[in-house]
C-alpha positions in Angstrom: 96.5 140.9 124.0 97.3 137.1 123.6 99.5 135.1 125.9 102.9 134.7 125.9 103.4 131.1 125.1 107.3 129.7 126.1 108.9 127.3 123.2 108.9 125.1 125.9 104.8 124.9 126.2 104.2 125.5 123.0 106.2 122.2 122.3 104.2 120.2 124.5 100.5 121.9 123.7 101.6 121.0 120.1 102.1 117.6 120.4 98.8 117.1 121.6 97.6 119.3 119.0 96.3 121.8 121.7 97.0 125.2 120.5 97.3 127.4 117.4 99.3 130.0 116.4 97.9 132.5 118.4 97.8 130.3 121.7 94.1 129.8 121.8 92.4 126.3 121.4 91.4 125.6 118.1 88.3 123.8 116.6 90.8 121.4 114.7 92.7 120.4 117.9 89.3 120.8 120.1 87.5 118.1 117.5 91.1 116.2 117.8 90.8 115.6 121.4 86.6 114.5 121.2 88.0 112.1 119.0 90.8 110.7 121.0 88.6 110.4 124.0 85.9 108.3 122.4 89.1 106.1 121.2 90.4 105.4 124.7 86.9 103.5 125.0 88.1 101.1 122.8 91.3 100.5 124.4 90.2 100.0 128.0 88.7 96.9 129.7 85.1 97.5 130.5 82.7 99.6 129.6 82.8 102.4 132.1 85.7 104.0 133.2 86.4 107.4 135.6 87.6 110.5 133.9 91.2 110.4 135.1 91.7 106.7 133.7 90.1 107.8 130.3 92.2 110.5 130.5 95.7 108.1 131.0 94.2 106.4 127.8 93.5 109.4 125.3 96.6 111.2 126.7 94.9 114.7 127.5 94.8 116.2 130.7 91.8 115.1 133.0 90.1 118.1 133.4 90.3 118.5 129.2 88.5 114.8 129.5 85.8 115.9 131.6 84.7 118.6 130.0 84.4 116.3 127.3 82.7 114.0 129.1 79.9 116.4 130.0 79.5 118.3 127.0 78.6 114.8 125.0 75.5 114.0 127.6 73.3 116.4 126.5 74.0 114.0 122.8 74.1 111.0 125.0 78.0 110.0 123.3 78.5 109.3 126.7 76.2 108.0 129.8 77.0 109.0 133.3 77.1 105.9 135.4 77.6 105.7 139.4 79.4 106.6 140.7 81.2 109.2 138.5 82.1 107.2 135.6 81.1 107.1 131.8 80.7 105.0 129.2 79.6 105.3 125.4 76.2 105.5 124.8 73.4 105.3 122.2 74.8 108.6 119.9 77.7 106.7 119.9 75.7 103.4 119.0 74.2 105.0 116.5 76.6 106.7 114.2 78.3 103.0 113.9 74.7 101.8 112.8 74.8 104.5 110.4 78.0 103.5 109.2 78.0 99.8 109.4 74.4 100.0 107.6 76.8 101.6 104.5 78.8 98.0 103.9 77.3 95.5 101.0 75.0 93.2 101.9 74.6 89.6 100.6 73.7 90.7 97.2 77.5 91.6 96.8 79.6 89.2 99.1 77.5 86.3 97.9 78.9 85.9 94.6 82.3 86.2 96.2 81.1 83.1 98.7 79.5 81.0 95.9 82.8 80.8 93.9 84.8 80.1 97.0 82.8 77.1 97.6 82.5 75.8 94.0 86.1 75.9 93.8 86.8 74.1 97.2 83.6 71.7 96.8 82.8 73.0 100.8 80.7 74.9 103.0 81.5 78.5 103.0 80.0 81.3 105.6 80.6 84.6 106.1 80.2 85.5 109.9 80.2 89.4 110.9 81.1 91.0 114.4 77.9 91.6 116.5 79.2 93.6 119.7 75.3 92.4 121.5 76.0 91.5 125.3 80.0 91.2 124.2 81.5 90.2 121.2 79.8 87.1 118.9 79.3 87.0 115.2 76.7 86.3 113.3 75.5 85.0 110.1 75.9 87.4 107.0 75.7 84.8 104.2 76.5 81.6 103.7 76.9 78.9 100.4 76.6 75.5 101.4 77.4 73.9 98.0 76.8 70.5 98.6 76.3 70.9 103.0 74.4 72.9 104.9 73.9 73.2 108.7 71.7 70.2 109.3 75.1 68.0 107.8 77.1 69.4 110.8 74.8 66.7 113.2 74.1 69.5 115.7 71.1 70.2 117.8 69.6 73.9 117.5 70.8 75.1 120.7 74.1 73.7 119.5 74.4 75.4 116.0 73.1 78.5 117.9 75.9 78.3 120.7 78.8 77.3 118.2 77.5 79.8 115.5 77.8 82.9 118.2 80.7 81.7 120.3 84.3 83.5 119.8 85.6 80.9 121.7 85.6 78.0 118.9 86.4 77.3 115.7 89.1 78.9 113.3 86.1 82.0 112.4 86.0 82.9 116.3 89.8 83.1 116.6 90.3 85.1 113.4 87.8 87.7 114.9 89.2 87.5 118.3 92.6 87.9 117.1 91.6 91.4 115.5 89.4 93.1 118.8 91.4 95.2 121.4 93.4 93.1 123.9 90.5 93.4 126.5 88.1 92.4 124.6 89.6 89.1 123.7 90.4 88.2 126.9 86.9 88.4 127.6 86.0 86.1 124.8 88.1 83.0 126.6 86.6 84.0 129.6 83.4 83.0 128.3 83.1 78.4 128.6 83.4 76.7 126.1 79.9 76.3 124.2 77.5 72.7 123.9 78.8 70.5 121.0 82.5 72.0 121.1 84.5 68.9 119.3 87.7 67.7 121.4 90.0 69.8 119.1 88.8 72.7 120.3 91.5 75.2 122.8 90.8 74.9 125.9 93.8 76.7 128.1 94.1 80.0 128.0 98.3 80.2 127.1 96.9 78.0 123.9 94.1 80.3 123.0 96.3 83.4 123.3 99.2 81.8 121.6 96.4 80.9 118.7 95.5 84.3 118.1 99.0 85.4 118.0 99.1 83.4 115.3 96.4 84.2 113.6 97.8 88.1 113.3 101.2 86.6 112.2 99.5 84.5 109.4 96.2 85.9 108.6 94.0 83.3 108.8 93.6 80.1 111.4 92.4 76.3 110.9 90.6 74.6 113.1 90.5 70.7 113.4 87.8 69.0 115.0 86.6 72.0 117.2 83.2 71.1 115.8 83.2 66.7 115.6 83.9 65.2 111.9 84.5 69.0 110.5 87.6 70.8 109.7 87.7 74.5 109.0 89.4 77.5 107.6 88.7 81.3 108.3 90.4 84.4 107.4 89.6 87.9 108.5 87.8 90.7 106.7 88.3 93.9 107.9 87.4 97.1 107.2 90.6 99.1 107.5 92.0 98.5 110.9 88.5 97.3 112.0 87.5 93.7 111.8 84.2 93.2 110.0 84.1 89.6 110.2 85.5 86.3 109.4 85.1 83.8 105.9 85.0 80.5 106.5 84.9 77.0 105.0 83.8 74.0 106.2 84.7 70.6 105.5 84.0 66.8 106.8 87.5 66.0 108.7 88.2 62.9 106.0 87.6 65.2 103.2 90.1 68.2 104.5 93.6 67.8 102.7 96.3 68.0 104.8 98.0 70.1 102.6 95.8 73.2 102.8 98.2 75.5 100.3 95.0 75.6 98.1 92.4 75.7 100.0 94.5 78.5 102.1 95.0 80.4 99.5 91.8 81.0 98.3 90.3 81.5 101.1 92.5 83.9 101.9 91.6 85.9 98.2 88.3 85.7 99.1 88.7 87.3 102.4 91.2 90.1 101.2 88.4 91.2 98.3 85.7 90.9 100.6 87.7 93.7 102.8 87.9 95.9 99.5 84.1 95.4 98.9 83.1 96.0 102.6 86.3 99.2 102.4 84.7 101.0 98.8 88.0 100.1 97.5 87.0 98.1 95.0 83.5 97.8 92.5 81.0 95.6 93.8 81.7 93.3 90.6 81.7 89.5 90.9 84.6 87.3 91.3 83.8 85.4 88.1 86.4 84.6 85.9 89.6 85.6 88.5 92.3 83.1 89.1 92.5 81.9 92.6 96.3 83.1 94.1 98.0 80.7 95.7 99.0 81.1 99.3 103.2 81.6 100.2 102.9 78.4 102.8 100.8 75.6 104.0 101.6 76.2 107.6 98.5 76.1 109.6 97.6 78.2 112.5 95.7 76.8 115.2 
């Protein structure tokens, strides 16, 4: 004999997606509420957090969470840590390897890169979110047209610093701009790495106000962050995910001041980079498609 379930419980087990019909949990709503808990990961700061404040995050009750919790040990989804807290672990790690292994690789975004940098006679890169020991990005692919990194006068510890760093450059605030509040704060907490130029932000209303910004416009310049070099960036992303950042590069006397062209396509390049890296579109070149041209010139710091 099932239950007798009030309309007033039912309303609220409903919402959460708790009950069927007959007033038992179902597999749908059970799977539902795995999901939501591995989600409230992303939303708090840290990396290991107690049942109850996971709990606050996912909005299920904190005995629900718990169970949760233990049954994905035996999987290691989650790690116990001391003392009585969790975090995601290596199953987690590696279904996003799995996944993020399943984007194109150079062989597809680099004709989309090549044409960007014929077209704006600059150096164009296409940096990707690494999450190793925080966020960074790294190096995906890159066409240097007529540049290349030695023409940017930095040392190697230099070009490895700046190339990581979040913190600098209109590439590490487009990124930045698109990771959970928490995570972003982290990135300014980080100092500011060897060979940053004097345009780069240093206070932390600036940076915040930057990446504001960023979201507003969709893409961010940077002006002598790195010394003698101007640059653009716009996002990719891979649906509400950001995958990385394009960017071009350009000697500070050679950067027009009115960037409408340069915006725009930089900004087409990004947007059908995020259909390529999304399966939304065929991996075909860009060869042969007019560049749009962006609404405004504004820039965004």
């Amino acid at each position: 004999m099932h239950s007798r379930i009030t309309p007033d419980k039912a309303s609220a087990a409903s919402a959460q997606g708790d009950i069927e019909t007959s007033g038992r949990p179902s597999g749908t709503a059970h799977a539902r509420r795995v999901m939501l808990v591995e989600q409230a990961f992303t939303k708090l700061p840290g990396s290991a957090h107690g049942p109850s404040e996971i709990a606050a995050a996912a909005g299920l009750d904190t005995t629900v969470v718990f169970r949760i919790l233990q049954s994905g040990l035996s999987s290691s989804t989650f790690v116990k840590v001391p003392p009585g807290r969790y975090r995601l672990g290596p199953g987690a790690a590696r279904v996003g390897i799995h996944a993020m292994a399943a984007t194109p690789g150079p062989q597809v975004t680099q004709p989309v890169l090549d044409r960007l940098s014929r077209v704006l006679d600059s150096f164009v890169i296409l940096w990707v979110l690494s999450p190793y020991g925080g966020p960074r990005k790294a190096h995906a692919a890159s066409a240097p047209g007529r540049y290349g990194f030695d023409a940017l006068g930095l040392t190697v510890t230099q070009l490895v610093e700046l190339g990581q760093s979040l913190r600098i450059g209109a590439s590490g605030r487009v990124i930045a701009a698109h990771l959970p509040p928490a995570m972003a704060a982290a990135v300014f907490a980080e100092p500011l790495p060897a060979g940053a130029g004097p345009g780069a932000v240093r206070s932390a209303a600036d940076f915040a106000d930057s990446l504001q910004r960023v979201r507003e416009s969709g893409y961010a310049v940077a002006r002598g962050e790195i010394l003698g070099w101007d640059s653009i960036a716009a996002p990719v992303l891979w649906g509400e995910a950001v995958y990385g950042a394009v960017t071009v590069l350009r000697p500070s006397s050679l950067m027009p001041r009115d960037l409408s062209l340069p915006l725009a396509a930089t900004v087409a390049a990004a947007e059908r980079l995020s259909r390529l890296v999304s399966g939304t579109e065929p991996t075909a070149s860009l060869q042969g498609r007019p560049v749009q041209r962006a609404a405004s010139g504004r820039t965004a710091a």
